[in-house]
Backbone bond lengths (Angstrom), bond angles and torsions (degrees), N, CA, C in turn:
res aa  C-N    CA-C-N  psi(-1)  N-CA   C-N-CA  omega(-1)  CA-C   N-CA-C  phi
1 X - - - 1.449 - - 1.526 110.71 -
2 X 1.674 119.83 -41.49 1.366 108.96 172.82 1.380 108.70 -58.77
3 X 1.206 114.98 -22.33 1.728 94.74 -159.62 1.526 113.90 -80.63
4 X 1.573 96.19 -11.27 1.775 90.23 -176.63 1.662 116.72 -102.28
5 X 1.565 103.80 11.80 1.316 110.20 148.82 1.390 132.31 -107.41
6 X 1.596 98.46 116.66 1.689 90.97 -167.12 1.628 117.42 -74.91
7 X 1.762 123.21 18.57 1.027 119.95 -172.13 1.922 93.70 -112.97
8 X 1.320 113.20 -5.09 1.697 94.86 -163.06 1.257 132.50 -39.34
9 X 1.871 109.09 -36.31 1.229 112.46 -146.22 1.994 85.62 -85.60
10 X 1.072 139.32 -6.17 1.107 147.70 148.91 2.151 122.32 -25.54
11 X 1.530 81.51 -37.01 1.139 99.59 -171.10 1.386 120.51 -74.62
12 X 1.483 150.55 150.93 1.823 121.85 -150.96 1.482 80.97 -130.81
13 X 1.517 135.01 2.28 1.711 111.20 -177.24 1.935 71.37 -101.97
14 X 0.818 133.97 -72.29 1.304 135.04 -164.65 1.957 109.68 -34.53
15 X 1.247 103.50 -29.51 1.706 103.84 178.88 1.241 100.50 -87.96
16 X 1.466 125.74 -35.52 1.312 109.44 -175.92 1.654 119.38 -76.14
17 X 1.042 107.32 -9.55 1.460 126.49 170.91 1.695 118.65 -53.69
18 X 1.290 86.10 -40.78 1.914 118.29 -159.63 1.996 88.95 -75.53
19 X 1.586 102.73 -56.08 1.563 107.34 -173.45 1.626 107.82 -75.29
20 X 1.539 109.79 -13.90 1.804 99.65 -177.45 1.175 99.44 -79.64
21 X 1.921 121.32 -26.45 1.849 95.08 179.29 1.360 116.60 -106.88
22 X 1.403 112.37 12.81 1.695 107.68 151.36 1.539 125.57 -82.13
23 X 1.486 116.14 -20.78 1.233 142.74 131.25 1.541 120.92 -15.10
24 X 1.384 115.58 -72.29 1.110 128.10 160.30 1.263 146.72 -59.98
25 X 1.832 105.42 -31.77 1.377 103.41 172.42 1.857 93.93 -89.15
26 X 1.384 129.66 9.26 1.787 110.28 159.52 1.289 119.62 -89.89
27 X 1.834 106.43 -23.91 1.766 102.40 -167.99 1.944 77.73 -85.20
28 X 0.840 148.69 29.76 1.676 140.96 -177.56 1.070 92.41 -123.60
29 X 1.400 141.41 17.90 1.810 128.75 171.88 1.236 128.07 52.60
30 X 1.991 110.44 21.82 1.435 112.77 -143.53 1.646 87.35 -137.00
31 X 1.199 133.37 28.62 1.202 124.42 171.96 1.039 143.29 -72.15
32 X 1.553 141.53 93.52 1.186 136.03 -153.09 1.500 115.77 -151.12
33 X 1.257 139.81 101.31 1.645 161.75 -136.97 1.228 85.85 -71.30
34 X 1.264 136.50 -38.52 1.851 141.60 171.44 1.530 108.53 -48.68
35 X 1.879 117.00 -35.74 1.438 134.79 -176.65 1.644 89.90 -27.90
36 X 1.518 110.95 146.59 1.430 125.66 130.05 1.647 119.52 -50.58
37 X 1.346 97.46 -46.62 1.309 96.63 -161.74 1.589 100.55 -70.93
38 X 1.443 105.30 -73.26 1.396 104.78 177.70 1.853 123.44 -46.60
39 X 0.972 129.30 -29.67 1.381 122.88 165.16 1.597 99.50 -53.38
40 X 0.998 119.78 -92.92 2.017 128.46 173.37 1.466 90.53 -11.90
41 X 1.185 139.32 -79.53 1.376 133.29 -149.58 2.058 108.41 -66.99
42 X 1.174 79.32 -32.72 1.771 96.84 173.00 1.664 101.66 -47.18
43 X 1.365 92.38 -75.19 1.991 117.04 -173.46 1.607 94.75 -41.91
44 X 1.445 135.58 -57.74 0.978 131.97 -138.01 1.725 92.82 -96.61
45 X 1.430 127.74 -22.89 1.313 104.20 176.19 1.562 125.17 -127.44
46 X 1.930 94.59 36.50 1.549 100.79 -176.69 1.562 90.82 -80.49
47 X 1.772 127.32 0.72 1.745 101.19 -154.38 1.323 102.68 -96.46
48 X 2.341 122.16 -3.46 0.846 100.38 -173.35 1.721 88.97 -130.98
49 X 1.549 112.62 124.48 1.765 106.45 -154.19 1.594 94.36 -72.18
50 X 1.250 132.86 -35.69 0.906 113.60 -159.89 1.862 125.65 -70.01
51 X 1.385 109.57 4.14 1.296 130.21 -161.52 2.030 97.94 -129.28
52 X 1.342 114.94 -3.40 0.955 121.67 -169.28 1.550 96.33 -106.11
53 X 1.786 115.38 -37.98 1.526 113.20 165.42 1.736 114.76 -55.12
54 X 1.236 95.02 -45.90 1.725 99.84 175.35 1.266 93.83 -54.93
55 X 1.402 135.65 -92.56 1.489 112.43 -158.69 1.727 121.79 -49.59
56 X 1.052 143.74 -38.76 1.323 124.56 141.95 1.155 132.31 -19.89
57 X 1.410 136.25 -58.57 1.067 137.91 139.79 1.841 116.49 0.25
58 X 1.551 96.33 -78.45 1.262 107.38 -168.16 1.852 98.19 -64.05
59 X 0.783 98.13 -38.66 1.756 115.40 179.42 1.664 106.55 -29.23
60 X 1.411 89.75 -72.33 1.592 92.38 178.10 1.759 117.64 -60.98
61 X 1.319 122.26 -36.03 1.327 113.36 153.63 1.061 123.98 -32.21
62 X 1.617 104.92 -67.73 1.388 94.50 -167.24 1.684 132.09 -58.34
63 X 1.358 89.39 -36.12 2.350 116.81 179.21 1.489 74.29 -64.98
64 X 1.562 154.02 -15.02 1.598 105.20 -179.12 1.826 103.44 -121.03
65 X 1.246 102.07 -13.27 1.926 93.30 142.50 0.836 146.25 -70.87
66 X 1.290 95.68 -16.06 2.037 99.18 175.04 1.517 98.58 -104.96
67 X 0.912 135.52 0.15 1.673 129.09 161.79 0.996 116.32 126.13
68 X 1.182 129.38 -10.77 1.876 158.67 164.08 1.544 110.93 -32.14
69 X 1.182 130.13 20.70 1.609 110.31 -163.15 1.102 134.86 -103.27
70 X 1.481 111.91 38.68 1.007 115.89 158.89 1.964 105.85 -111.71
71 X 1.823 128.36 -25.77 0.940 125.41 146.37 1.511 114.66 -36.30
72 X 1.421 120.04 -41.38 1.534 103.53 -157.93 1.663 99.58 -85.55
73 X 1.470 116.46 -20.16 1.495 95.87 169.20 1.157 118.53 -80.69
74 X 1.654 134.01 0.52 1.156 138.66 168.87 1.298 110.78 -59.72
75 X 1.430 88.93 -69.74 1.492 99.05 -176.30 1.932 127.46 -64.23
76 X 1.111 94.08 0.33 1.865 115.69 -176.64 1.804 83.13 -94.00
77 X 1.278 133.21 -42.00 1.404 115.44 -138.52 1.878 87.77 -89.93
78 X 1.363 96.90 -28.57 1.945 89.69 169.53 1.450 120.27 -57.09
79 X 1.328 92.87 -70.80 1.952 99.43 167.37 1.500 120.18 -19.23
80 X 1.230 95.75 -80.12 1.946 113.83 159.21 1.383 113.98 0.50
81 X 1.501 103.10 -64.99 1.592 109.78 -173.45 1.240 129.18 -100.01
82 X 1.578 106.27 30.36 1.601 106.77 175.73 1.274 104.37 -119.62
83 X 1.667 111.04 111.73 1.718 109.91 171.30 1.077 143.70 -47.19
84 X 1.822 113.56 8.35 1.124 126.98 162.40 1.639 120.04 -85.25
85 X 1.450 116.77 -10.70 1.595 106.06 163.50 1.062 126.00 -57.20
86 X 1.152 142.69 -25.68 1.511 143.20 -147.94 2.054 90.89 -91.65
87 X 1.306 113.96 -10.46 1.563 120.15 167.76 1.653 114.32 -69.54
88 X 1.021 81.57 -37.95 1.709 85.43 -158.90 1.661 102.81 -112.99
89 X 1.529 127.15 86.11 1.211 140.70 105.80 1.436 123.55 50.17
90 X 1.141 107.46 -101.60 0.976 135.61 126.21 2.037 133.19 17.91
91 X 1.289 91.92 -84.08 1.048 124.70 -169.57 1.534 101.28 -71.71
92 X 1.545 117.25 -56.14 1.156 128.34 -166.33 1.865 113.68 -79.49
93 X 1.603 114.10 -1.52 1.193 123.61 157.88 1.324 113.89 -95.69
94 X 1.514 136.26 -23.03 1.482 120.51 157.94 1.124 118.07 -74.53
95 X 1.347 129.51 -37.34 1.116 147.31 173.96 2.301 109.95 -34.58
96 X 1.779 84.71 -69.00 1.685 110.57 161.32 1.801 111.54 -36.98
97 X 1.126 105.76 -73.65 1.344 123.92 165.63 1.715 122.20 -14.47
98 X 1.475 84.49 -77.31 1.895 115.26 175.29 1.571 112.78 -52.92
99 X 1.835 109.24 -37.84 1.770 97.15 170.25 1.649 120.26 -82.94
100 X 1.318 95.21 -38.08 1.652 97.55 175.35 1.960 116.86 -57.43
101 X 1.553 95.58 -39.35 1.619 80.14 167.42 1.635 130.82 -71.33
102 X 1.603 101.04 -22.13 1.224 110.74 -160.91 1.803 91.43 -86.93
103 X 1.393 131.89 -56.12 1.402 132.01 163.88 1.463 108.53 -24.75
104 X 1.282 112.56 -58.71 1.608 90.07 -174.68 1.109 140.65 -124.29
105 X 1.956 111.27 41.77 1.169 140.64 99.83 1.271 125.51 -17.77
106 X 1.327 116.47 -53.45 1.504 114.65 176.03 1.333 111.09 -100.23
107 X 1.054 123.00 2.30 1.410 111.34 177.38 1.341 125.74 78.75
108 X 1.729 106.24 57.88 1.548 128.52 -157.97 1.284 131.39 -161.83
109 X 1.612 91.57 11.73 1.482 110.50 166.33 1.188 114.24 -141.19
110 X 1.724 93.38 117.76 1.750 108.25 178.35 1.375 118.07 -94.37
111 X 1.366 111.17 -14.38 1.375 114.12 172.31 1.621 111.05 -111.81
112 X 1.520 123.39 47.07 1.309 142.41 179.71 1.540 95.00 -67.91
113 X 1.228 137.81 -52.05 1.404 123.29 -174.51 1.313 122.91 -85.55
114 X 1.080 125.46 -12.17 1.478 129.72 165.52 1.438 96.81 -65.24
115 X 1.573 129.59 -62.10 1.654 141.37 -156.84 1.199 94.09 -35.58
116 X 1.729 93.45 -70.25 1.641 119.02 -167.77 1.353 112.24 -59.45
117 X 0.998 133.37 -4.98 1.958 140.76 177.79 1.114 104.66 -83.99
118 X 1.800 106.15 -46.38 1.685 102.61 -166.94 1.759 107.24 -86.66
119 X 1.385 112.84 -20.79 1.582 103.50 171.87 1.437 117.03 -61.01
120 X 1.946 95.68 -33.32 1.853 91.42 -166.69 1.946 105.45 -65.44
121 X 1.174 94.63 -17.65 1.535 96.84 -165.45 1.559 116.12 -90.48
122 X 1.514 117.79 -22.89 1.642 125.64 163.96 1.419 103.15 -57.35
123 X 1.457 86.24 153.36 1.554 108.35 -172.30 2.057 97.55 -110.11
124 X 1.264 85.17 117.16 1.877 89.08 -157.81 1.962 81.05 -121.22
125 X 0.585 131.50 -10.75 1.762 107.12 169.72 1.249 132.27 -18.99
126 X 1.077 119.85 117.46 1.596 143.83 -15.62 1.568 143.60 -38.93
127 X 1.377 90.85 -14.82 1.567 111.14 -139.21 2.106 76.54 -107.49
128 X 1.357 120.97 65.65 1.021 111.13 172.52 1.461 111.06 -105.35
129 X 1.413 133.72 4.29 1.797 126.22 148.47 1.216 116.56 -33.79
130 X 2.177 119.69 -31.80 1.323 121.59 -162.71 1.579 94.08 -69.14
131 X 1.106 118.36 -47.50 1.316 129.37 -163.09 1.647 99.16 -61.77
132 X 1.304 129.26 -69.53 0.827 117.89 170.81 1.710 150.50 -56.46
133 X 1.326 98.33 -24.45 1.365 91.61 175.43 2.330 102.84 -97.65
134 X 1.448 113.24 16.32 0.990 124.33 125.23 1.480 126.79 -13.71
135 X 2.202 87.83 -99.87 0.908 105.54 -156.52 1.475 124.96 -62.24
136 X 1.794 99.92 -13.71 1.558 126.19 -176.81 1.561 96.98 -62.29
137 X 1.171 121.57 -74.70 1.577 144.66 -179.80 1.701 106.18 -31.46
138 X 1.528 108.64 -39.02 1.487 119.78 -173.29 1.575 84.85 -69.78
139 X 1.475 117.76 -70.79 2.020 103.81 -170.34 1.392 115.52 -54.73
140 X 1.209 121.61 -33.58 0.922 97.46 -172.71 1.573 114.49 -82.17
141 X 0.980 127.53 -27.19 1.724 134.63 145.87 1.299 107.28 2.61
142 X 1.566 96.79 -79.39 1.481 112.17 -163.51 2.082 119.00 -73.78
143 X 1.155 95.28 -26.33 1.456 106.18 173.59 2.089 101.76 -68.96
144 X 1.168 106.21 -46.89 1.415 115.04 179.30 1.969 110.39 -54.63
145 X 1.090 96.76 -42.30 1.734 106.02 161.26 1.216 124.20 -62.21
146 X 1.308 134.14 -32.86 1.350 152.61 -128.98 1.604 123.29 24.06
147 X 1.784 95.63 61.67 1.493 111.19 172.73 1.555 101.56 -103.45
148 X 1.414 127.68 82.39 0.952 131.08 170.98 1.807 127.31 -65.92
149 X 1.006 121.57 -24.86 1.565 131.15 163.86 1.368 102.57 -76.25
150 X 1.449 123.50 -46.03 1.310 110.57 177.75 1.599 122.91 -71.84
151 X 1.379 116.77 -25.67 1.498 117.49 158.68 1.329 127.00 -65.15
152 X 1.111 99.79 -21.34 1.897 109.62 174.78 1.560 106.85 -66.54
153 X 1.099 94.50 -45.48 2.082 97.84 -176.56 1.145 103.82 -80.08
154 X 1.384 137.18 -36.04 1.690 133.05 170.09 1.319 108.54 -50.27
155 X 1.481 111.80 -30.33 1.238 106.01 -151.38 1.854 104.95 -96.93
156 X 1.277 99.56 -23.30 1.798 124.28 170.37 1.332 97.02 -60.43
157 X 1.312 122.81 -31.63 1.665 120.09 -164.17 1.698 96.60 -90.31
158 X 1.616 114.37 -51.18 1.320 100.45 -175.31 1.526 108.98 -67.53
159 X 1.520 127.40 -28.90 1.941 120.40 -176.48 1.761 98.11 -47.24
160 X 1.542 108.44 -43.43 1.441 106.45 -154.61 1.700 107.91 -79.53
161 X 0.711 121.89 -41.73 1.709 139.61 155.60 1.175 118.84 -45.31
162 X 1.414 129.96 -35.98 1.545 132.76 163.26 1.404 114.00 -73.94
163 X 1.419 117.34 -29.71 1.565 127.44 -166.03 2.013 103.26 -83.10
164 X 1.118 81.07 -22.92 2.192 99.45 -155.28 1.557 84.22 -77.80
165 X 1.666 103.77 -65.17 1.476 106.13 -151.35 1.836 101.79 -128.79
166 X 1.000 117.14 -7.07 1.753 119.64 -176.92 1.561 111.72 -107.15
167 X 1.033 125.70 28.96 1.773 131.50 -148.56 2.044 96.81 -83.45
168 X 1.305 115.05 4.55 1.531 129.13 157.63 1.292 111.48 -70.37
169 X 1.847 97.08 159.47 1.566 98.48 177.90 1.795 109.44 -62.04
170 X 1.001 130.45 -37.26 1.436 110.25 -175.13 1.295 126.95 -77.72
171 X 1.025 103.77 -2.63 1.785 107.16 178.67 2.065 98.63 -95.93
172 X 1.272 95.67 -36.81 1.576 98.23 172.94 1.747 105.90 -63.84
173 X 1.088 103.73 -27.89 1.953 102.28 -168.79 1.453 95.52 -95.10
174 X 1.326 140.43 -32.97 1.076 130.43 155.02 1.689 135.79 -31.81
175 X 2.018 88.11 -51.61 1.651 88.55 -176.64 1.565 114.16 -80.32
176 X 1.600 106.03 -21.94 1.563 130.56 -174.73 1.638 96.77 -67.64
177 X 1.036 135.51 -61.04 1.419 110.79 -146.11 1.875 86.63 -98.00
178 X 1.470 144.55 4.66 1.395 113.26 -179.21 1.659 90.26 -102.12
179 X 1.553 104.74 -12.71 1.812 112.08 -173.57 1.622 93.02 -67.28
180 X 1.724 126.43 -65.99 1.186 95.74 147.38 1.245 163.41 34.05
181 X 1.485 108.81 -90.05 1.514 122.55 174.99 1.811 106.45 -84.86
182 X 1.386 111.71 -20.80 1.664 100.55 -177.27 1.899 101.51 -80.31
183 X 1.373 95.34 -27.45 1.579 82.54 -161.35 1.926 105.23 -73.78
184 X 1.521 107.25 -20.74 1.447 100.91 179.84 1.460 97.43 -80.01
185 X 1.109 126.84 -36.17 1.851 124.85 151.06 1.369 114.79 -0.20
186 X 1.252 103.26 -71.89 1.442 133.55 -159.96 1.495 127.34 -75.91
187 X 1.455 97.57 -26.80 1.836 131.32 -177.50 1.583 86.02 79.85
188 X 1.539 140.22 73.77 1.331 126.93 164.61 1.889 89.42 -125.79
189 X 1.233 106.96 93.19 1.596 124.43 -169.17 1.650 101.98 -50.15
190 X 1.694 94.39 -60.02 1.985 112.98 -162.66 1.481 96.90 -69.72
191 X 1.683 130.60 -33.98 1.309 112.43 -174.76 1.468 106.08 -76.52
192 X 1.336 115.66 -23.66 1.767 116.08 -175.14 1.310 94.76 -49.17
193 X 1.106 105.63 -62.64 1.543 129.63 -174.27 1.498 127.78 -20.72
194 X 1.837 94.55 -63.61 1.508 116.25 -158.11 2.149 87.98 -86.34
195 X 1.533 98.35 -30.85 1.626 84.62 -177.49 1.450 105.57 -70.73
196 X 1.332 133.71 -45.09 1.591 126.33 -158.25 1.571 93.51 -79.19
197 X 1.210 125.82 -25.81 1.867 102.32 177.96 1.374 114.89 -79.17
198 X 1.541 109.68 6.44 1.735 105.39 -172.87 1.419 84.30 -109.54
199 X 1.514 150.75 24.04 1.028 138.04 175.68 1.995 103.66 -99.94
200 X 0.749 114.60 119.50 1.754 121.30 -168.70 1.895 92.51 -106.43
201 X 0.707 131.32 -8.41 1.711 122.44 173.67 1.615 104.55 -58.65
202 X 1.432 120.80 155.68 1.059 115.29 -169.73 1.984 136.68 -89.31
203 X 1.803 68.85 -28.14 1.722 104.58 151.87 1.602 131.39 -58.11
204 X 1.414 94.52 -73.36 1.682 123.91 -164.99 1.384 99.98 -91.82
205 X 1.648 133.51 -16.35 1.176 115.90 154.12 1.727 132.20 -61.25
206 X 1.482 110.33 -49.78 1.261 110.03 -177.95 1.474 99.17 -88.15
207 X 1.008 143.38 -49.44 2.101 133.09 -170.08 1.729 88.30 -66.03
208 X 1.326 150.92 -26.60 1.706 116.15 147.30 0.812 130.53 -66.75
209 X 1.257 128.15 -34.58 1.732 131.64 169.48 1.745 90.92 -61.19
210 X 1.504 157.90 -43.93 0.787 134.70 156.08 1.406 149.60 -39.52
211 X 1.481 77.70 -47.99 2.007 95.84 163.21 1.461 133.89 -45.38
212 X 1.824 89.33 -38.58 1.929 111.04 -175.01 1.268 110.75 -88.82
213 X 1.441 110.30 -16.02 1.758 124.42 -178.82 1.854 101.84 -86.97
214 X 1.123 117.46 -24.72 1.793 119.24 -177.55 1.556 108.75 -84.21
215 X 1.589 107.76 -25.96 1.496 118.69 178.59 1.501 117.46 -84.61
216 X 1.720 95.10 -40.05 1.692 87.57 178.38 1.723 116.57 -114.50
217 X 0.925 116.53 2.13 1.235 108.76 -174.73 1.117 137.86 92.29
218 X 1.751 112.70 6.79 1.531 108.14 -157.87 1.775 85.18 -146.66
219 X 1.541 118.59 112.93 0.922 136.81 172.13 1.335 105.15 126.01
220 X 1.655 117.01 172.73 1.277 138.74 177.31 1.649 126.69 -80.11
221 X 1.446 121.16 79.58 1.692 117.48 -163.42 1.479 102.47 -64.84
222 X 1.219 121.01 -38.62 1.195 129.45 -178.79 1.794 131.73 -55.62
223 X 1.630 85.33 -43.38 1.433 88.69 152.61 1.449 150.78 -104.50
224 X 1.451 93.73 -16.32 1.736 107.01 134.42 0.943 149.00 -17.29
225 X 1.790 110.20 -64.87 1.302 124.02 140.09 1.465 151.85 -52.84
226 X 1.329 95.48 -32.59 1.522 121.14 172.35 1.422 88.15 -66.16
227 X 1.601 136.60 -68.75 1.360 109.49 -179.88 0.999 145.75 -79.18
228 X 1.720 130.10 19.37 1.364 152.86 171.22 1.640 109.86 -72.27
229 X 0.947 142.97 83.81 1.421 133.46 -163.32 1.012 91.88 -120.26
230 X 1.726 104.87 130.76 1.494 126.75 -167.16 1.277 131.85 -111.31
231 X 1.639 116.47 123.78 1.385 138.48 -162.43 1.429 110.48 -55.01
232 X 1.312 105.91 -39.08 1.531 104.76 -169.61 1.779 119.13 -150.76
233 X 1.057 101.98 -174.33 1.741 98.73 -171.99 2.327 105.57 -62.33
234 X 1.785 96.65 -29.09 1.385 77.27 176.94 1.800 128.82 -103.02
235 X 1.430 91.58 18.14 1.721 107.36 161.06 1.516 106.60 -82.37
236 X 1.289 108.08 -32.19 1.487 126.02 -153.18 1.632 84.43 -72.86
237 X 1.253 140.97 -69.14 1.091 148.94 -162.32 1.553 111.19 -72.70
238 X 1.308 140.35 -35.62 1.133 129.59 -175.23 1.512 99.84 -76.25
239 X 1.490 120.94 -49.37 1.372 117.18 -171.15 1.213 110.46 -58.87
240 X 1.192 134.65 -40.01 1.915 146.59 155.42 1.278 98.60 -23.35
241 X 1.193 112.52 -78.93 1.772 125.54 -160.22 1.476 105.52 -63.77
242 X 1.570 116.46 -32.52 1.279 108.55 169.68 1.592 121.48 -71.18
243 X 1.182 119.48 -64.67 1.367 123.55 160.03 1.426 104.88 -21.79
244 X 1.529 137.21 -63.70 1.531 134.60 -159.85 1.224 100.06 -65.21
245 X 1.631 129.13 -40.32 1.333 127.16 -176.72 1.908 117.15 -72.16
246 X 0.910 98.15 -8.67 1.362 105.24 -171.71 2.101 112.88 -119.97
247 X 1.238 109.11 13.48 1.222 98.00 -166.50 1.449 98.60 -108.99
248 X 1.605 114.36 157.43 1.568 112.64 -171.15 1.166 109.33 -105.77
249 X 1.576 119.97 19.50 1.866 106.04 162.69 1.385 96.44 -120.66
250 X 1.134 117.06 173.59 1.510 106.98 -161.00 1.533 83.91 -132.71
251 X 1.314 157.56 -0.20 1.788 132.95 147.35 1.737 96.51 -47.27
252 X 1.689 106.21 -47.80 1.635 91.02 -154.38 1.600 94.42 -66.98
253 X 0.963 121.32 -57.25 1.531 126.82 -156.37 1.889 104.57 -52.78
254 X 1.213 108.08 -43.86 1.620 94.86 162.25 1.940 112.35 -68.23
255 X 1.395 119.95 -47.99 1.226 109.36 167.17 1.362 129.20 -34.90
256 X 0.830 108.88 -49.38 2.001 126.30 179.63 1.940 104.46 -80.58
257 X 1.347 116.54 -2.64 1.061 100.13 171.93 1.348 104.40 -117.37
258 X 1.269 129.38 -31.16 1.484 122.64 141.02 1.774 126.03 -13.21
259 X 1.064 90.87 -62.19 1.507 126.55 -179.53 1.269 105.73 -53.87
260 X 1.683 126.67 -39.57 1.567 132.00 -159.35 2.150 95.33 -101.61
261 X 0.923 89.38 -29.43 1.456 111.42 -174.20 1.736 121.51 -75.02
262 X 1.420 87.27 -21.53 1.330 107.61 177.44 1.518 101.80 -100.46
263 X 1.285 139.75 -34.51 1.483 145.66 -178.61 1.597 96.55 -63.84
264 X 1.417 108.96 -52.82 1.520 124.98 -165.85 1.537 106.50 -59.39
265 X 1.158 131.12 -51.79 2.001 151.68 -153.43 2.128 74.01 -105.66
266 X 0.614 145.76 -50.23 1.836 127.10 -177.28 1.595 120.97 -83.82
267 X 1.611 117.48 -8.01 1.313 118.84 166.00 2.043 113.67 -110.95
268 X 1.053 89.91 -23.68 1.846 95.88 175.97 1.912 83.69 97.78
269 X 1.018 120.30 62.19 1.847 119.47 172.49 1.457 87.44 -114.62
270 X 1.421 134.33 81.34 1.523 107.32 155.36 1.518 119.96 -101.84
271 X 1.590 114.92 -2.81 1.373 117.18 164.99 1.362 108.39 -90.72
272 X 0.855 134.68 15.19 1.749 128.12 178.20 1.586 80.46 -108.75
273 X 1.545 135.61 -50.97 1.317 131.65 -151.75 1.354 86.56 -59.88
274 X 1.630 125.08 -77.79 1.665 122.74 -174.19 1.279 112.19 -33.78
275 X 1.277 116.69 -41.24 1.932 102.79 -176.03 1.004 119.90 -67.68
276 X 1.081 113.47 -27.78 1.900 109.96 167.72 1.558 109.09 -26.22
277 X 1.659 115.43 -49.96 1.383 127.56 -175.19 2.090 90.87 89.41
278 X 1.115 127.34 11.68 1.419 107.09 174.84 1.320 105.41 -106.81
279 X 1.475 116.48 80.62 1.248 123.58 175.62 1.910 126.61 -75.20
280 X 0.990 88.85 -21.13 1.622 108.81 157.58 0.968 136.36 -75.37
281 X 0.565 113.45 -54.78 2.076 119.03 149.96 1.379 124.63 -56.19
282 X 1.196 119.24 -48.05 1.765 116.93 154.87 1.223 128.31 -45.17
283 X 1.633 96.93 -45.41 1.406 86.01 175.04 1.657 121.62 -87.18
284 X 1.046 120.78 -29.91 1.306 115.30 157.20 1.162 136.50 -36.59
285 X 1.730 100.38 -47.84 1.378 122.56 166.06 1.811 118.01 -54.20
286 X 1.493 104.89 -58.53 1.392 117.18 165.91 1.514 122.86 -43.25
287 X 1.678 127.55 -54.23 0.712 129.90 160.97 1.887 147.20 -35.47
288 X 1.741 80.23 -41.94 1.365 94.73 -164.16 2.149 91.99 -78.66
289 X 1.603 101.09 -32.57 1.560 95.78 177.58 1.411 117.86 -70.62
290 X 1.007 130.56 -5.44 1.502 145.97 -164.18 1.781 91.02 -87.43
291 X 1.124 118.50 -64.48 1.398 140.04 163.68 1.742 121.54 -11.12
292 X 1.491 75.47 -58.81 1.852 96.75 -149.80 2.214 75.44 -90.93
293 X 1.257 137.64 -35.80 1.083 122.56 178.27 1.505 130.49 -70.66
294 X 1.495 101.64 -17.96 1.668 119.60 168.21 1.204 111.29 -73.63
295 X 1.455 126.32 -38.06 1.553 148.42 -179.53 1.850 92.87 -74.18
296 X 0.717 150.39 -16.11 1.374 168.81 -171.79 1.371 111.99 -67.25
């Protein structure tokens, strides 16, 4: 029916339609310019630019959730320079969002917790994912430091913020899988536990139930993983690095960290690589390629 009106894209519930499911395939960890979806949404809102900056916008979100981050400052540094952002609100808090994650990913933001303080604290309605996957970014911040009291209160801020205004599965899988990582933080085994089996995503449900199975001993990591199938280059890499840390022959387990190391050094992920926490193996791993490239 749109297509046989040549005025639709005219229409502003129908465009916003177009940006809620490019929207969706970034807060889905699934962003990829190859997308069906996102190509279609592309086609349908290059004809009106000002709705075409909005999806850019989301654009760069998405290239820095799925592991993209050095695309997403690409694609942030276009946005940037069109004097039509300062309209859209909106736009210019995912936008905000998309460099601070993608900066320190690479290791380029020193004032990452201030950024992330002042997003959790704007009042972005509708657009409250910004806030939340914020406040996510803030724990995991601090867990990445090993400020564990201070991730506990980040993390009090994101429960209450998911409950207020995120009460969807992604704001629940948000607080679930970094709640997750604080409680094995913490040595709280049964809450690791009780949070990663309430995670229903198809990804981040089973590779946490993996995570809590490598820490405690009681379950299958192997097949955990085997059923974690990954959306994007930075599913692609944690489940790698997990698998390498957890496997009992050691060609594969350096193979597979090769393998994670190589995802990590070809997307610009070197803060996702450190969070793994398998710093021993990287560097081993690192080393041994350093080696074989001098030998080169």
């Amino acid at each position: 029916a749109l297509d046989t009106c040549p005025t639709w894209w005219e229409d502003t519930s129908v465009q916003t339609m177009w940006n809620n499911a490019a929207r969706f395939v970034a807060l889905d960890e699934r962003w990829d310019d190859a997308d069906d979806v996102v190509r279609e949404v592309t086609v349908r809102l290059r004809r009106e630019p000002l709705r075409g900056l909005v999806l850019q916008a989301t654009r760069a979100l998405g290239e820095a959730l799925a592991g993209r981050p050095i695309d997403a400052v690409r694609v942030a540094a276009g946005v940037n320079s069109s004097p039509d952002l300062d309209r859209l609100v909106m736009s210019r808090a995912e936008l905000q969002l998309a460099e601070v994650l993608a900066r320190r990913e690479i290791g380029d933001a020193p004032d990452a917790h201030n950024e992330l303080q002042q997003l959790v604290g704007v009042d972005l309605e509708p657009l409250t994912c910004v806030r939340g996957l914020a406040a996510r970014e803030l724990v995991q911040l601090h867990l990445d430091r090993g400020a564990v009291d201070e991730a506990g209160r980040a993390f009090e801020v994101l429960e209450q913020l998911v409950a207020d205004q995120l009460p969807g599965p992604a704001g629940r899988r948000w607080a679930a899988t970094v709640g997750t990582v604080l409680a094995l933080d913490v040595g709280d085994h049964i809450e690791a536990r009780r949070r990663a089996e309430s995670i229903d995503d198809p990804f981040w449900g089973p590779f946490s139930r993996a995570r809590v199975a490598s820490v405690t001993g009681v379950g299958d990591v192997a097949a955990y993983l085997e059923g974690a199938i990954p959306r994007c280059p930075r599913h692609d890499l944690v489940r790698t690095m997990l698998q390498a840390a957890t496997s009992r022959d050691r060609a594969a387990s350096v193979a597979l960290a090769e393998r994670a190391v190589s995802i990590a050094t070809s997307n610009g992920m070197l803060q996702t690589l450190v969070s793994t926490g398998q710093l021993d193996l990287i560097e081993r791993v690192a080393g041994s390629l350093r080696t074989f490239a001098r030998q080169r």
